[in-house]
C-alpha positions, 0 to 999 in steps of 0.5 A: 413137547413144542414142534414148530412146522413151516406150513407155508413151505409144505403148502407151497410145496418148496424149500424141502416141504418133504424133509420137513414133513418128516422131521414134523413125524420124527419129532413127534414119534420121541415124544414120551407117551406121558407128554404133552404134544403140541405143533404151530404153524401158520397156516390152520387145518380148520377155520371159519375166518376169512382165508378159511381152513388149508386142505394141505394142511388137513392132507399133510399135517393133520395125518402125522399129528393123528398118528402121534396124538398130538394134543393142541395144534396152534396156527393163526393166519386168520386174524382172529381167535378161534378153537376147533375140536372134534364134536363127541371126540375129545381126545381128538386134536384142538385146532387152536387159532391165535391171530390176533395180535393187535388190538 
């Protein structure tokens, strides 16, 4: 499963962030336990890039994902690529950063 969430909306706190966060915690919660789980957005809970990692994301989006046992959570914004994981936790989340886009 594939969830696409509008983080710039949720950190900016418009265009119905609340609403949006809810269907990210609905989409998920179908999921079936054998499935893989994996939610993109812009902006990256983690990162030691240039515009470095979101507090909003890790408050509003990393909770849910948590919960649900999402598997990868793909961002970019920063313009390299990156891979996070939780030290001793593998079953954790891998905050995946893709923002490279160009050569």
């Amino acid at each position: 499963m594939f969830v696409s969430v509008d983080t710039v909306s949720i950190d900016e706190d418009k265009n119905e962030a609340e609403a949006m966060k809810e269907l990210l915690d609905r989409e998920l919660a179908i999921a079936r336990e054998d499935e893989g789980k994996s939610v993109f957005g812009h902006y990256p809970c983690h990162s030691g890039g240039g515009h470095g990692g979101y507090q909003s994301m890790r408050e509003q989006i990393q909770p849910p994902m948590n919960a649900r046992n999402v598997d990868f959570y793909l961002a970019g914004h920063d313009h390299n690529l990156q891979h996070w994981g939780t030290r001793g936790s593998p079953a954790d989340i891998d905050h995946i950063i893709t923002g490279k886009a160009s050569l």
